[in-house]
C-alpha positions in Angstrom: 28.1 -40.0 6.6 29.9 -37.6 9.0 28.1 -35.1 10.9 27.8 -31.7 9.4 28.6 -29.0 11.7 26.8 -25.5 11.7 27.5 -22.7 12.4 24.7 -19.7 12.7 24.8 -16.3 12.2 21.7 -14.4 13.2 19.2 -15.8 16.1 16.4 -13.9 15.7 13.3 -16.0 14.4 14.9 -17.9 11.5 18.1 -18.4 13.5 16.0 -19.8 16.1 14.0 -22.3 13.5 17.2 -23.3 12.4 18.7 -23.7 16.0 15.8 -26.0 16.6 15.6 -27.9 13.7 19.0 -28.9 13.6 19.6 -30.0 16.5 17.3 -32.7 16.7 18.0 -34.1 12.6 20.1 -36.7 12.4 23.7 -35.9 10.5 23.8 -32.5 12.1 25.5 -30.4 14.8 25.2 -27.1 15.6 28.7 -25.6 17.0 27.8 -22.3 17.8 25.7 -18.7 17.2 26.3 -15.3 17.0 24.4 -12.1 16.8 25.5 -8.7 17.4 22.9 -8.3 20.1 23.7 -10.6 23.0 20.7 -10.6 24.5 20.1 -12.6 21.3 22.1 -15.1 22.9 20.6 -15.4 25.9 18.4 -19.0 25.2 20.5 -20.4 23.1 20.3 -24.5 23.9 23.0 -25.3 26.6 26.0 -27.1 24.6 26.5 -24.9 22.1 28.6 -21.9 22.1 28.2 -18.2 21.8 30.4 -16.1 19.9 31.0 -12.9 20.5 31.4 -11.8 16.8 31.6 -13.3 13.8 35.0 -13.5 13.2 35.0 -16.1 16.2 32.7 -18.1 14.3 34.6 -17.9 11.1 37.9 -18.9 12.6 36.8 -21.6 14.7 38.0 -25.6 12.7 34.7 -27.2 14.0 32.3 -25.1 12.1 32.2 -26.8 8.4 29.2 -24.9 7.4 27.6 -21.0 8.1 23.8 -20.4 7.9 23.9 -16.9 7.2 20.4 -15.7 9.0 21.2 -12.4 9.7 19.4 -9.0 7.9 18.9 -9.3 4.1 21.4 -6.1 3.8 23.7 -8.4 5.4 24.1 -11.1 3.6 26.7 -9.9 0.8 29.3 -9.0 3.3 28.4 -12.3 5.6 28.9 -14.9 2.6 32.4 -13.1 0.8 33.8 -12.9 4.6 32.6 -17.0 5.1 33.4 -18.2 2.0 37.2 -16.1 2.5 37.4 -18.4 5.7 36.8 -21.3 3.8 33.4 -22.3 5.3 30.7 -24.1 2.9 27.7 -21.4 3.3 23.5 -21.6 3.1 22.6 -17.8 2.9 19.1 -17.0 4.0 16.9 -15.6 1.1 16.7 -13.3 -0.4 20.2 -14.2 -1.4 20.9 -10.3 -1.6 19.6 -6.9 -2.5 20.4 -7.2 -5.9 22.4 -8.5 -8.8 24.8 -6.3 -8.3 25.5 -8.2 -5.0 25.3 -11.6 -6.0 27.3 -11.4 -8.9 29.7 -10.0 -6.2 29.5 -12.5 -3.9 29.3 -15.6 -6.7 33.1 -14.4 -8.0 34.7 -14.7 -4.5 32.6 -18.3 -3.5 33.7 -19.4 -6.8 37.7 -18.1 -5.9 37.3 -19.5 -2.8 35.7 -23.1 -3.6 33.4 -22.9 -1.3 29.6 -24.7 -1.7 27.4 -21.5 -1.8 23.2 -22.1 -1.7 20.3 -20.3 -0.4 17.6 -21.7 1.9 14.4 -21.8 -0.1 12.9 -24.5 2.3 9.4 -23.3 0.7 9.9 -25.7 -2.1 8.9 -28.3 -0.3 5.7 -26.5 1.2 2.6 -29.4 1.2 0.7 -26.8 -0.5 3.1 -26.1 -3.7 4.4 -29.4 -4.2 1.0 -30.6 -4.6 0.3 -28.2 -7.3 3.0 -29.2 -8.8 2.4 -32.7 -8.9 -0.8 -31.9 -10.6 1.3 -30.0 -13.1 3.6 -32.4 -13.7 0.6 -35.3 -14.2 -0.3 -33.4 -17.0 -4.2 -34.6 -15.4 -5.4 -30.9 -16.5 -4.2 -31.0 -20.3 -2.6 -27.6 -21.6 -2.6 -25.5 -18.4 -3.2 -22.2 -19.6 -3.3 -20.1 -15.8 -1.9 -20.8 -12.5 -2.5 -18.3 -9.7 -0.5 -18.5 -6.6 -1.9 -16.1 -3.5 -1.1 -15.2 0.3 -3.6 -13.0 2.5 -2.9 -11.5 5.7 -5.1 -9.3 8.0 -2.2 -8.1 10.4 -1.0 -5.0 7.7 2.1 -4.1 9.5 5.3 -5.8 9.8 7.7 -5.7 12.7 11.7 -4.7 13.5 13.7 -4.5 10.4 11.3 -5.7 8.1 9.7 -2.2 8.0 13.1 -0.1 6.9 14.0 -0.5 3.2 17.7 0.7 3.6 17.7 -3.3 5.9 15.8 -5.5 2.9 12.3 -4.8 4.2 8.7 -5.2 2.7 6.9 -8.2 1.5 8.8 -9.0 -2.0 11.7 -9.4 0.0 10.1 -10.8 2.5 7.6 -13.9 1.3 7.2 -12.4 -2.7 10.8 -14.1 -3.2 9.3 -17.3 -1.9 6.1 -17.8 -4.0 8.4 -16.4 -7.4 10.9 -19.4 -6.4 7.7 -21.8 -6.1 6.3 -20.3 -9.7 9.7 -20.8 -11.5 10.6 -24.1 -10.2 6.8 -25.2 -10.6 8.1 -25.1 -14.4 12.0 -24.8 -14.9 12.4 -25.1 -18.4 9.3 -22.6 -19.1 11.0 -18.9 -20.0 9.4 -15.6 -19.1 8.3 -13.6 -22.1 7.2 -10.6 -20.0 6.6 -9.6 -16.3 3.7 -6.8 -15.2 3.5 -6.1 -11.9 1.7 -3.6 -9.0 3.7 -3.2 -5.7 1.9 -0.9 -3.0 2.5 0.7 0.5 -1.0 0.0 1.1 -0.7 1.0 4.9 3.2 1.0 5.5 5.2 3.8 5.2 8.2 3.0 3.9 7.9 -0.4 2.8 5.9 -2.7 -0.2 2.4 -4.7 2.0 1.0 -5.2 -1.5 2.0 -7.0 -4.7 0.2 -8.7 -7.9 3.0 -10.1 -10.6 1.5 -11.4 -13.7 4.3 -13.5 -16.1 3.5 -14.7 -19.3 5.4 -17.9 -19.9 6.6 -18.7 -23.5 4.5 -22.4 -22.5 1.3 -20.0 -23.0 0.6 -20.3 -19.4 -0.1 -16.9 -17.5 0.9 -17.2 -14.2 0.0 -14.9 -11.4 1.4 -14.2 -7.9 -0.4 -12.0 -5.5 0.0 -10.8 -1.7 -1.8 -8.4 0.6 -1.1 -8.2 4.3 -4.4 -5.8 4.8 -7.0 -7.8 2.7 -9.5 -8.1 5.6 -11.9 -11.3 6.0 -14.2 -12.6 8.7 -13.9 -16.0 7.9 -11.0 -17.1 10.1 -10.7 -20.9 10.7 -8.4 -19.8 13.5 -6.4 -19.2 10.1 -4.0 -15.8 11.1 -3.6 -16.3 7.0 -4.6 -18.0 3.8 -3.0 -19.4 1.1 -4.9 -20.3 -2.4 -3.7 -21.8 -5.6 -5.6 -22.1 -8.5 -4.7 -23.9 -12.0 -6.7 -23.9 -15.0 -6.7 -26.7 -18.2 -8.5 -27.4 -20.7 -9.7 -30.8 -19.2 -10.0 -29.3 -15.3 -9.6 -27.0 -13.1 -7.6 -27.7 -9.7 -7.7 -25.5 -6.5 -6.1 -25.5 -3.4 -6.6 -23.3 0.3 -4.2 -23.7 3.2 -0.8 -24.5 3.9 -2.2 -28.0 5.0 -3.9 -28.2 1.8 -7.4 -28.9 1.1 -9.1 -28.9 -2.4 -10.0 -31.4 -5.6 -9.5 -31.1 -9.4 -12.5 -30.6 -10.6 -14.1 -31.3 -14.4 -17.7 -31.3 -16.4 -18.4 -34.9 -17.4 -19.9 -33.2 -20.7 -19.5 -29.7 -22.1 -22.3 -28.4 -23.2 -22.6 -27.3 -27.3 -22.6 -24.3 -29.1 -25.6 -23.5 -30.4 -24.9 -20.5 -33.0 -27.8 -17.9 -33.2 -30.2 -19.6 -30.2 -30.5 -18.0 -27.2 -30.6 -20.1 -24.3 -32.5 -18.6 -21.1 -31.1 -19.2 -17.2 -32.4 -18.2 -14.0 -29.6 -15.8 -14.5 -30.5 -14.5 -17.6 -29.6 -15.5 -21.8 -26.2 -17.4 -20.4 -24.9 -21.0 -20.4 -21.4 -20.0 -19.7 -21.6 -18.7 -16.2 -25.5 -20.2 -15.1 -25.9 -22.9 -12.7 -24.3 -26.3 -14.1 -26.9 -29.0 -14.6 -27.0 -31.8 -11.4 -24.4 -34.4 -11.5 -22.3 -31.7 -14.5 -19.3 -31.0 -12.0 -17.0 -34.0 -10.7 -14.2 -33.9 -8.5 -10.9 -36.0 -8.0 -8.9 -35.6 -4.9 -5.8 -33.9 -5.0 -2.5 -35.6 -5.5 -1.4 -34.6 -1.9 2.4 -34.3 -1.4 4.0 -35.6 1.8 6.5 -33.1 2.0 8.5 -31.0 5.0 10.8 -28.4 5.6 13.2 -30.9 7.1 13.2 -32.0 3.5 15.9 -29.2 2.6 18.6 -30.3 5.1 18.0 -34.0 4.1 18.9 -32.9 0.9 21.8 -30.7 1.8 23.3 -33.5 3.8 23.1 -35.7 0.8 24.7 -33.4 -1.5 27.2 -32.1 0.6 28.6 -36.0 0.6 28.6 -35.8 -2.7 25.9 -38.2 -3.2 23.2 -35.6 -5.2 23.0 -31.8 -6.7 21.8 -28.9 -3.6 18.3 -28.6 -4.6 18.7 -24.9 -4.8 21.4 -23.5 -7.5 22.7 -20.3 -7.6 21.8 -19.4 -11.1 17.9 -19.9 -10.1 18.1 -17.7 -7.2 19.8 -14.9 -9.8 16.5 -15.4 -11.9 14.2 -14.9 -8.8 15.9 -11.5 -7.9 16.3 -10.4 -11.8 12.6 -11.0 -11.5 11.7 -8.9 -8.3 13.7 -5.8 -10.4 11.7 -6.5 -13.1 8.2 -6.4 -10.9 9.7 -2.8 -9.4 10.4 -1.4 -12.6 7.1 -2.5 -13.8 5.4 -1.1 -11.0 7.3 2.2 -11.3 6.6 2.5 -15.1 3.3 1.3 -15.6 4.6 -0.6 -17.9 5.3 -4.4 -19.4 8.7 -5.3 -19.4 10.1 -8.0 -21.5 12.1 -10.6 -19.7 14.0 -13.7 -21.1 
């Protein structure tokens, strides 16, 4: 295989991840980086070079490919002027601000000919692919709820993240992430309808708060939430946690951390109805929610995925031979940002809104 050489625009902290990353994965090179704030520049790795704009970058024959890393309201005019020099392109997400934009920006890749894809590395978080292996298994019977949720304790974000006019706020920011994890978790699965609360629970201008309830037209109800101010004093010199639940009618499975940690769990017996007996509990006339019997409850161990973020480019290099599809298609990003519109007009309405 030849060696791909990258270009990056943007080195603030994904620019940097990439910077770092690359450089030490076989099959790679990076050429050079730009920002628009030299002192940006100032630790970039000795060997590759720093443009002074963009333009530089996008004229120069040894860049094949531009990471676009740069503000989300950048990214429409960074990808139409890449893909008009001819470069292949992987656009940080969110892919843009709106459809609008990517339709836009789709129509002059696709005059240009250029390969056009978005870096949702979070696919192959250990967390979500291991839910999703448990999915796929099928070990849980007819799932009927999945709930995906991230806490944070720090409330308020930092540079650009906290203006709206720049692509700020939390959808944006990680919502577009766990939506991509929920939609790929089951891609033939269509959306019936999406109901959703987003909340400036202690930023000004920007979302810190989301809950996003789809009902899929599988029967599952799937749920995505987010706080950055949800306040806990059970650390784990955790600075946030991630939980995933998923419910079946043979088992539950759960899930905490990004390193995960959990078990499906099941009742070697349920117990039976017993119509017009009342059945008393320490806590009161209740056998669904009273303490299960001894030796009731068994756990399996999770299906653990050996995944990484390197994962992505392994993939990238791969396809860009030729040799398999980009894991992420354009279409599927369009369906994640149709469905962050559809959470904002359902949070501004109050109201359902019906989907696909």
């Amino acid at each position: 295989m030849e060696t791909i050489r990258i270009g990056i625009i943007g080195h603030g902290f994904m620019g940097h991840e990439h910077e770092s990353m690359l450089t030490r994965l076989d099959g790679y090179k990076v050429v050079g980086i730009s920002d628009i704030d030299p002192k940006q520049l100032e630790d970039v790795k000795e060997g590759i070079k720093r443009y002074a704009n963009n333009e530089e970058m996008f004229n120069d024959p040894e860049v094949d490919v531009v990471i676009i890393a740069a503000n989300n309201n950048q990214h429409h005019d960074l990808v139409i002027q890449a893909a008009k020099a001819g470069k292949d392109i992987i656009c940080e997400k969110p892919v843009a601000m709106n459809l609008a934009e990517l339709d836009d920006m789709v129509k002059v890749v696709d005059e240009c000919g250029v390969n056009f894809t978005v870096h949702h590395q979070r696919r192959y978080d250990k967390d979500f692919r291991t839910m999703k292996n448990v999915f796929d298994s099928e070990t849980l019977g007819d799932v009927y709820s999945i709930k995906s949720s991230l806490y944070g304790f720090n409330g308020n974000m930092h540079d650009w993240h906290v203006y709206i006019v720049e692509g700020g706020g939390m959808l944006f920011d990680w919502g577009v992430h766990l939506l991509d994890q929920m939609l790929w978790m089951m891609p033939g699965a269509k959306i019936k309808s999406v109901f959703a609360d987003v909340r400036n629970v202690i930023n000004f201008e920007v979302d810190d708060y989301f809950k996003i309830l789809m009902k899929f037209d599988n029967g599952i109800m799937a749920e995505v939430e987010l706080g950055t101010y949800f306040l806990t004093d059970k650390m784990d010199n955790k600075w946030f946690e991630r939980h995933w639940i998923m419910g079946g009618n043979k088992g539950t499975a759960y899930l905490d951390g990004f390193d995960p940690q959990g078990a499906i769990v099941r009742t070697n017996g349920l117990l039976q109805n017993v119509g017009g007996q009342r059945t008393m509990t320490a806590a009161g006339p209740t056998r669904s929610f009273g303490p299960p019997p001894e030796g009731k409850l068994v756990t399996e161990p999770l299906p653990l995925a050996d995944t990484t973020h390197e994962d992505y480019f392994e993939n990238y290099r791969k396809a860009f031979d030729g040799q398999e599809e980009f894991l992420v298609k354009i279409p599927e990003t369009r369906r994640v940002l149709r469905l962050m519109e559809a959470a904002r007009e359902s949070a501004r309405t109050g109201k359902s809104i019906d989907f696909e």
